[in-house]
C-alpha positions as CSV (number, residue, x, y, z in Angstrom):
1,X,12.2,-0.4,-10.2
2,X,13.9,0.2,-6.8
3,X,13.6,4.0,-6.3
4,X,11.8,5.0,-2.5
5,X,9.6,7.7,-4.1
6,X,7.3,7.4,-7.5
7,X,8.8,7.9,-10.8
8,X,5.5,7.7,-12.4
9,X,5.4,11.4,-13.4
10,X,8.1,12.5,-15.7
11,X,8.7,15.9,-17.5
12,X,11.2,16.6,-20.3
13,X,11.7,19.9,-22.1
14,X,14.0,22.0,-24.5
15,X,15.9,23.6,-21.5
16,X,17.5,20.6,-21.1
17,X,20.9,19.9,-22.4
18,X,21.4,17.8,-25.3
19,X,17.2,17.5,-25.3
20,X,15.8,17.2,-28.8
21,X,15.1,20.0,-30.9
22,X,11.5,21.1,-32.1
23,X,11.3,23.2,-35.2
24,X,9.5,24.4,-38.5
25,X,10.4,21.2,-40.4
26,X,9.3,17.9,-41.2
27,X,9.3,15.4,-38.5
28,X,10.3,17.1,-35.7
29,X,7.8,16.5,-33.7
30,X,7.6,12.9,-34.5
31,X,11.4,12.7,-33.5
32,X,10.6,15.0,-29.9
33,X,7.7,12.3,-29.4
34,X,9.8,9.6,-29.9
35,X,12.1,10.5,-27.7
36,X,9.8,11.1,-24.4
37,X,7.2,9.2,-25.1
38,X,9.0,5.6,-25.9
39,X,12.9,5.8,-26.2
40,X,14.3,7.8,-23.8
41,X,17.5,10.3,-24.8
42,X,20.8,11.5,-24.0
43,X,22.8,7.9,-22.9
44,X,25.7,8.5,-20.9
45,X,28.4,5.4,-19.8
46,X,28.4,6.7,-16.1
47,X,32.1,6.3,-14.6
48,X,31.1,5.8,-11.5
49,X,27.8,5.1,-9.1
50,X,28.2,5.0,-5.2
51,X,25.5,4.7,-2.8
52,X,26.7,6.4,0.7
53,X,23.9,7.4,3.8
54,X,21.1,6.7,1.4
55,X,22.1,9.5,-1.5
56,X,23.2,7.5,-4.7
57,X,25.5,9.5,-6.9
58,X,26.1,9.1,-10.6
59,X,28.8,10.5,-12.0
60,X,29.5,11.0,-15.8
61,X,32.1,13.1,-18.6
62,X,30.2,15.7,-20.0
63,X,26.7,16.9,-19.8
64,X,23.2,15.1,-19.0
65,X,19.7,16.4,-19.5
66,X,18.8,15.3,-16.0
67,X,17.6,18.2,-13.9
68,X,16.1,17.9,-10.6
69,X,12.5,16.0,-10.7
70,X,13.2,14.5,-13.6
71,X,13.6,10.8,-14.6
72,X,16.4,8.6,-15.5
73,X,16.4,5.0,-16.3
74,X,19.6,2.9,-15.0
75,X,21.1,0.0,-16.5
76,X,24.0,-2.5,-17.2
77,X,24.6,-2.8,-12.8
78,X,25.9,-6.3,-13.0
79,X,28.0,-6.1,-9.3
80,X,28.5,-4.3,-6.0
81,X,27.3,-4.8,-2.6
82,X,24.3,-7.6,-1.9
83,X,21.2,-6.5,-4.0
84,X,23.4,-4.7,-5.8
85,X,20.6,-5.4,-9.3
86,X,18.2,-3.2,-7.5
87,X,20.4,-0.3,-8.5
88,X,19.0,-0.6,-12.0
89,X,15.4,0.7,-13.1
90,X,14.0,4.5,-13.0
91,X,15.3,6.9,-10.4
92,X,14.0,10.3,-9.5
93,X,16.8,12.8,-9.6
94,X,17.1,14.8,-6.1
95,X,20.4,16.9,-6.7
96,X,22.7,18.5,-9.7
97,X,25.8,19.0,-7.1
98,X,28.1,19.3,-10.2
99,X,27.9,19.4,-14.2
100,X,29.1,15.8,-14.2
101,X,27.2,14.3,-11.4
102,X,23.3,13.6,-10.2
103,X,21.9,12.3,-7.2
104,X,19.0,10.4,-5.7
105,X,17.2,8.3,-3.1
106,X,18.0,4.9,-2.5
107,X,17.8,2.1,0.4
108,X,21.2,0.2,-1.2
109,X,24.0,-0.7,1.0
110,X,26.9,1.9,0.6
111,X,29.2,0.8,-1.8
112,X,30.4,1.0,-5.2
113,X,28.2,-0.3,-8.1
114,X,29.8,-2.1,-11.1
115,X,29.1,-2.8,-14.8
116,X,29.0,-0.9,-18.1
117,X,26.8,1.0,-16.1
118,X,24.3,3.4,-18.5
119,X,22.1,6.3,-17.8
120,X,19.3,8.3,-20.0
121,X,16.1,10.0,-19.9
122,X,13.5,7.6,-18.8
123,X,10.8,7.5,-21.4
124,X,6.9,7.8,-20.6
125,X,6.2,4.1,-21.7
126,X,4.0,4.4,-24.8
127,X,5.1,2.5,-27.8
128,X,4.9,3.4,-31.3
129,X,2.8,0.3,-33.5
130,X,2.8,1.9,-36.5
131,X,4.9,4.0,-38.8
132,X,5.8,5.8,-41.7
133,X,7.7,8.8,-43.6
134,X,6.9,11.5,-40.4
135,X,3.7,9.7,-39.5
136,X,3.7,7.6,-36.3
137,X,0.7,6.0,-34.0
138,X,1.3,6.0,-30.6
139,X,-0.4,3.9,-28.0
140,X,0.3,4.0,-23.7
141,X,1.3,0.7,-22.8
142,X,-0.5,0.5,-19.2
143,X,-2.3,-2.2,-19.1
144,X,-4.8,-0.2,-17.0
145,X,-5.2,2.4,-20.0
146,X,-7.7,2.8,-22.4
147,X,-5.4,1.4,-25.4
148,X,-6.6,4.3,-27.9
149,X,-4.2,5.2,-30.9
150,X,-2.7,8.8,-31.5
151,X,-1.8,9.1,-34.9
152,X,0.8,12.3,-35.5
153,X,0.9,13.2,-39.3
154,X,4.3,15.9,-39.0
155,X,4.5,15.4,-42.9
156,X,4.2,19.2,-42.5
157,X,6.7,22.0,-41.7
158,X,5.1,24.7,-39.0
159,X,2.1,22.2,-37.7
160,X,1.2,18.8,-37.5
161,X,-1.9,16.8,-38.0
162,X,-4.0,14.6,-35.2
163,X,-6.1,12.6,-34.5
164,X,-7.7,9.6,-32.0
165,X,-8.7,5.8,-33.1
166,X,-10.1,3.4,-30.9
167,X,-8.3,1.0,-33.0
168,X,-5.9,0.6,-36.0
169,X,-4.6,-1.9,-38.4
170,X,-1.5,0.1,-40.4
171,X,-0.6,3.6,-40.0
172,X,-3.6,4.7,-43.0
173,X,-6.0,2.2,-41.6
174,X,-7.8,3.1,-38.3
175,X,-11.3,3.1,-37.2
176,X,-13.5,5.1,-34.5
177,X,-11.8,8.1,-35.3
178,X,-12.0,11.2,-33.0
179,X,-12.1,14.0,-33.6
180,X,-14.7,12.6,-36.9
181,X,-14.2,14.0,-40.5
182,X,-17.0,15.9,-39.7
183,X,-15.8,17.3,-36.7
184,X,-12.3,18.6,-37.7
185,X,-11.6,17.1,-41.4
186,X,-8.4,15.6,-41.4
187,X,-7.6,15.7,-37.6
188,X,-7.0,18.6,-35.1
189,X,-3.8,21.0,-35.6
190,X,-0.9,20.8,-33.1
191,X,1.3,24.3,-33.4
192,X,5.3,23.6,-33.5
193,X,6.8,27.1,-34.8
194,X,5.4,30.4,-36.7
195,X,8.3,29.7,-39.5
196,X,8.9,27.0,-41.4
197,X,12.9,26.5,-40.8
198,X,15.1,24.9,-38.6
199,X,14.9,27.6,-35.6
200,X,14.3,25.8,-32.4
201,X,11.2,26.6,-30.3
202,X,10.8,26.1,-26.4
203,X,8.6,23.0,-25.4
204,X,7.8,20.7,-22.6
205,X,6.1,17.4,-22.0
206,X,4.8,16.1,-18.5
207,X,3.1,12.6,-18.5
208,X,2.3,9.3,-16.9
209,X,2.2,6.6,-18.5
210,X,-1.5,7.2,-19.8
211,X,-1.9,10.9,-20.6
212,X,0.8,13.4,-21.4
213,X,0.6,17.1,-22.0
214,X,2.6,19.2,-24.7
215,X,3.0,23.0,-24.6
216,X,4.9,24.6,-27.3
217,X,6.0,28.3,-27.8
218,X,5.6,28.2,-31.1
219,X,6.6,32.0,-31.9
220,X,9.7,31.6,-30.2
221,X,11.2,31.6,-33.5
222,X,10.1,34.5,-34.2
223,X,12.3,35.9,-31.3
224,X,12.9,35.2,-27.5
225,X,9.8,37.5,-26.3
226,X,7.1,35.4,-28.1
227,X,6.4,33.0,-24.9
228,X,2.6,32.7,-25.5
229,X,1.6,28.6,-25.7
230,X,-0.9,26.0,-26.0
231,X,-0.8,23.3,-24.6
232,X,-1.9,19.9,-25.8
233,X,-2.6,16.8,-24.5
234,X,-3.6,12.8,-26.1
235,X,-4.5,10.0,-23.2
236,X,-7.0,9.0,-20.0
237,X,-8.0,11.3,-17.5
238,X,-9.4,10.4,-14.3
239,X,-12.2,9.6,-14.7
240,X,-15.9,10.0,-12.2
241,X,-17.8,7.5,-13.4
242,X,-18.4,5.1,-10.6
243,X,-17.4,1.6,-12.1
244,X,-15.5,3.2,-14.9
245,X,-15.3,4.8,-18.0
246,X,-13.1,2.7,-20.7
247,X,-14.0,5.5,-23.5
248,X,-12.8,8.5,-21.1
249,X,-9.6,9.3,-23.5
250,X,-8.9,13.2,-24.9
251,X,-7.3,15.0,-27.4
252,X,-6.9,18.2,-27.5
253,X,-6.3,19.9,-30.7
254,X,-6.5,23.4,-32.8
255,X,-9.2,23.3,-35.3
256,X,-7.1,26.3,-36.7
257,X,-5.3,25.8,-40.1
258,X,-3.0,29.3,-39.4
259,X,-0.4,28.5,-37.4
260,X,-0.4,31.8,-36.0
261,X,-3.8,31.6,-34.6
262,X,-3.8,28.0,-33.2
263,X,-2.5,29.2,-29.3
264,X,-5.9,29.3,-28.1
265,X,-7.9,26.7,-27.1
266,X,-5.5,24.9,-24.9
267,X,-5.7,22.7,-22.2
268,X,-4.9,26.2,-19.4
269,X,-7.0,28.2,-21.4
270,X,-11.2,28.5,-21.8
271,X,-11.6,30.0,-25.3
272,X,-12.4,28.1,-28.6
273,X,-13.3,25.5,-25.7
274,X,-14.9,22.8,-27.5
275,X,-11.3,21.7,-29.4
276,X,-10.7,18.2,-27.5
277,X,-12.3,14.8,-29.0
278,X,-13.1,11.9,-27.3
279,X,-14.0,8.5,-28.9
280,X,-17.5,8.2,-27.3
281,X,-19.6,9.5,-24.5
282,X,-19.9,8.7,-21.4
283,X,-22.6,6.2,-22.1
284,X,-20.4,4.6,-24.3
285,X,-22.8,5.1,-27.1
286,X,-22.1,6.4,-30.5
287,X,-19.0,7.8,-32.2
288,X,-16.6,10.5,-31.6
289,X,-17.6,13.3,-29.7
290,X,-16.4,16.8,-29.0
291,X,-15.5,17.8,-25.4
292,X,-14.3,21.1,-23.4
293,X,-11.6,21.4,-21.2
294,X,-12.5,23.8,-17.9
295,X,-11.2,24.5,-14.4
296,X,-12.8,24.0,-11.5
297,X,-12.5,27.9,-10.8
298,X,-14.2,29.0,-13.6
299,X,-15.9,27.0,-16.0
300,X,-16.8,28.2,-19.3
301,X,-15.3,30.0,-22.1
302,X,-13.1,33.4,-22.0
303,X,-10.9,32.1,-19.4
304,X,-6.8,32.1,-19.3
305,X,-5.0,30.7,-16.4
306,X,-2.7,33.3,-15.1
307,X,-4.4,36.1,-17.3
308,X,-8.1,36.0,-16.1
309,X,-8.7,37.5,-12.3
310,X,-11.8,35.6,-11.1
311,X,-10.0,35.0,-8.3
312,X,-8.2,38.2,-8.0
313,X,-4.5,39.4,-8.7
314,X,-0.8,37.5,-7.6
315,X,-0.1,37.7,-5.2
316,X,-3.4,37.5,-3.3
317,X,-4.3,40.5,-1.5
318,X,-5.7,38.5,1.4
319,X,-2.5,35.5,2.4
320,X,-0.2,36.6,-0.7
321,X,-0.7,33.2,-2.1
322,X,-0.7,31.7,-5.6
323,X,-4.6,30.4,-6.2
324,X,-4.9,27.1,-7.9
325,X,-7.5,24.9,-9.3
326,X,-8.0,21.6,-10.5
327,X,-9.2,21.1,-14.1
328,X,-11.5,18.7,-15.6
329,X,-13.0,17.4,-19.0
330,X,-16.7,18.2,-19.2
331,X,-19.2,16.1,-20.7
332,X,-20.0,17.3,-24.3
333,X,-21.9,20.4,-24.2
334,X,-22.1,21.1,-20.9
335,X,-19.9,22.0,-18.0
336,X,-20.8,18.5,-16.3
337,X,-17.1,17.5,-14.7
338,X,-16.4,13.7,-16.4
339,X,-12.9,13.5,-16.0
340,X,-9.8,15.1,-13.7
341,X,-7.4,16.1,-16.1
342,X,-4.7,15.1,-13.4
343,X,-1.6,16.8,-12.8
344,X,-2.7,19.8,-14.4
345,X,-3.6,23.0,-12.8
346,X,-4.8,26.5,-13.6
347,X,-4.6,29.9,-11.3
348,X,-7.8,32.4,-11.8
349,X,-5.2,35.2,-10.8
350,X,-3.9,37.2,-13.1
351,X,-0.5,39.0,-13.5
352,X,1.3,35.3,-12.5
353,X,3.3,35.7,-16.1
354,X,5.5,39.0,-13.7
355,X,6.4,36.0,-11.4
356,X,7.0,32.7,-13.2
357,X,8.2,31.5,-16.5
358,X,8.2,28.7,-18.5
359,X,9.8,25.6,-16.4
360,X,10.3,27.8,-13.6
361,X,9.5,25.5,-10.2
362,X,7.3,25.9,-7.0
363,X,6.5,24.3,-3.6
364,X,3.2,23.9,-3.6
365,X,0.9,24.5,-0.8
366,X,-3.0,23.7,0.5
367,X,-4.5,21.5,-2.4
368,X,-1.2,20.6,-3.7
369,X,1.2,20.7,0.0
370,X,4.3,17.9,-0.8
371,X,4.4,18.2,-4.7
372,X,6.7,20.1,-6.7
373,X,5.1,22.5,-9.4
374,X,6.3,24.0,-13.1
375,X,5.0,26.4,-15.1
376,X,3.7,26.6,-18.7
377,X,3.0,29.5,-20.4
378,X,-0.6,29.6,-21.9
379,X,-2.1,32.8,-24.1
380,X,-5.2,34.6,-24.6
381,X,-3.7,36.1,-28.5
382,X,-1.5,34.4,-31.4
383,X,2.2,33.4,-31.5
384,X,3.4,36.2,-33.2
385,X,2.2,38.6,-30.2
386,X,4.9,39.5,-27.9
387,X,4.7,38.7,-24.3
388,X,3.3,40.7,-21.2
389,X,1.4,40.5,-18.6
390,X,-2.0,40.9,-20.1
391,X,-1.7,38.3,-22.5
392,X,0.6,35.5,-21.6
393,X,-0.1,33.6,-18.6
394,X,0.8,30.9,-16.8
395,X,-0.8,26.9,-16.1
396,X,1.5,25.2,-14.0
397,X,2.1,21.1,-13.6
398,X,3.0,18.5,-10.7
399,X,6.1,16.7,-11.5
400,X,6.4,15.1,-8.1
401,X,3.6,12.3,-8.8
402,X,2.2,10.4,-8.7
403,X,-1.3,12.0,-10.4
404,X,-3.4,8.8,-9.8
């Protein structure tokens, strides 16, 4: 990789053109995993790439997902001027000047780049071990991660099974399981639409390498006004323990079976708090153990990012700001901080959901000055509620990077 900036941080979701669609069927998700977490999506035989006073320019027939702050991979650069091979690898997309052509940073002479030159969606860099008929285990592939297993049963239509190993041997075989059986039977629930048909719902996934977040508007299907979410996450926070701590991996779940039901409890949200698993604790000791998710605002339960005013209303009264905090994975039990959930932050204003909407993009400012922001929507009620102010809020994510 050649880019100037990090490309670390990547986001993907269903606003993009020629994205995957997530719906009420059978292996959707499985197929929207795929596609951001390991493959990539939307190749496009560029017709031209010329680097002129640092701004490279792709140009392309047709569309491209690629919006700005997003990811692409490059390939197949095989001539142009001297270092001309540094042109391939992961660039960070800086401009959309036309509907045929993207732009970003680079330190390559000016020149005109050769080859059967590609460009698609750059992946998160997981891999997928293990498979079956809509069941796959996924595992980062950063050497510095944890190397736990999440295995995605989307054998269903409106919701999918999962759940953690610390290890597997096939895609029915795994062991250190969390959540436990007795902890959430079968796995945790992840939400993908109130109907089970081929309607497509609005989604997004931001990620590293080691941890990526999923929130899906389940009800969208419903109609365009149903914008409450959850959002999910599987992978290694950042963890507090001086020297380490090789068993600080989450997943966050629904313990819900109703669909309809399973928006709370999210990763921007406080209620049904205790809904994320890790393999062990701290200590290292044991088996799998349930864990909470809180911000450093407010923690505890009853709490909605955008929704709850602990921190007043947006914008503030005082410097017309949007408040954020950091949020963290407690030990189990208690609100003890264990992890940083990075990249991840939730505003104790309410009212945000007036101002911003899902993907909708922010400077940010104070805590987060030099990193570019998006929002999530997050929900105190189920999917099939209709959106306002007092019930659908907002979480919002840095996509600039990197989060470590």
């Amino acid at each position: 990789m050649t880019s100037p900036v990090d490309t670390s941080v990547k986001y993907f979701n269903s606003a993009m053109i020629n994205a995957p669609v997530l719906s009420g069927t059978a292996g959707s998700l499985i197929a929207l995993l795929d596609a951001c977490l390991k493959d990539g999506f939307d190749t496009k035989t560029l017709t031209s790439l010329v680097a002129a006073s640092g701004v490279m320019t792709a140009t392309f027939a047709g569309t491209h997902s690629a919006l700005i702050d997003s990811v692409v991979l490059i390939a197949g650069v095989t001539g142009g001027p001297a270092g001309f091979a540094g042109a391939n690898g992961e660039q960070k997309v800086t401009g959309v000047p036309g509907a045929t052509t993207r732009t970003w940073a680079t330190t390559l002479p000016d020149g005109v780049y050769t080859g059967t030159i590609t460009m698609k969606m750059a992946p998160l860099g997981f891999t997928k071990p293990f498979s079956g008929t809509n069941l796959a285990a996924y595992k980062s592939s950063d050497p510095a991660s944890s190397g736990f297993y999440l295995r995605v049963d989307d054998t269903g239509t409106t919701s999918a099974r999962v759940v953690g190993y610390e290890s597997m041997s096939d895609i029915n075989t795994g062991a250190g399981p969390f959540p436990t059986a007795a902890q959430s039977a079968g796995g945790g629930y992840w939400a993908k639409s109130v109907n089970a048909n081929s309607t497509p719902v609005v989604w997004a996934v931001h990620g590293d390498a080691r941890l990526f977040y999923i929130t899906i508007q389940a009800g969208y299907s419903s109609g365009s006004n149903f914008q409450i979410a959850a959002t999910r996450c599987f992978g290694d926070p950042t963890a507090y323990k001086p020297g380490g701590d090789p068993y600080a991996c989450v997943l966050n779940y629904s313990s819900a079976s109703g669909v309809v039901s399973q928006s709370i409890g999210g990763v921007g949200t406080g209620q049904d708090n205790a809904v994320s698993a890790c393999p062990r604790d701290y200590h290292g000791l044991g088996a799998g153990t349930v864990a909470s998710i809180f911000s450093f605002s407010s923690a505890g339960g009853g709490t909605y990012s955008g929704i709850t005013d602990s921190m007043g209303i947006f914008p503030s009264v005082v410097d017309g700001g949007l408040w954020l905090a950091e949020t963290y994975l407690a030990v189990a039990g208690v609100f003890v901080p264990r992890a940083k959930m990075p990249g991840f932050y939730r505003s104790p204003q309410s009212g945000v959901w007036n101002t911003f909407k899902m993907n909708d993009r922010t400077p940010g400012s104070g805590l987060v000055a030099g990193r570019n922001l998006m929002a999530v929507t997050t929900g105190t009620t189920t999917y099939s509620t209709s959106s306002g102010a007092t019930n659908t809020g907002i979480a919002f994510l840095d996509v600039t990077g990197p989060w470590r």
